[in-house]
C-alpha positions in Angstrom: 157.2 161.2 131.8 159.3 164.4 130.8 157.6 164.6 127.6 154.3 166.8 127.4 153.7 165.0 124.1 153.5 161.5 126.0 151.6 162.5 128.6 148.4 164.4 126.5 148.8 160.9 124.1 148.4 158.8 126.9 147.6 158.8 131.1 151.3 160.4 132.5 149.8 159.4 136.1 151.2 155.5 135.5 154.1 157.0 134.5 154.1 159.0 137.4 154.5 162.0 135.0 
């Protein structure tokens, strides 16, 4: 993700953070 914002809104691990 890069963005801690984006990954407490939504699930970074289908991002693969």
């Amino acid at each position: 993700c890069g963005n801690i914002n984006f990954a407490r809104r939504s699930s970074c691990n289908r991002c693969g953070k």
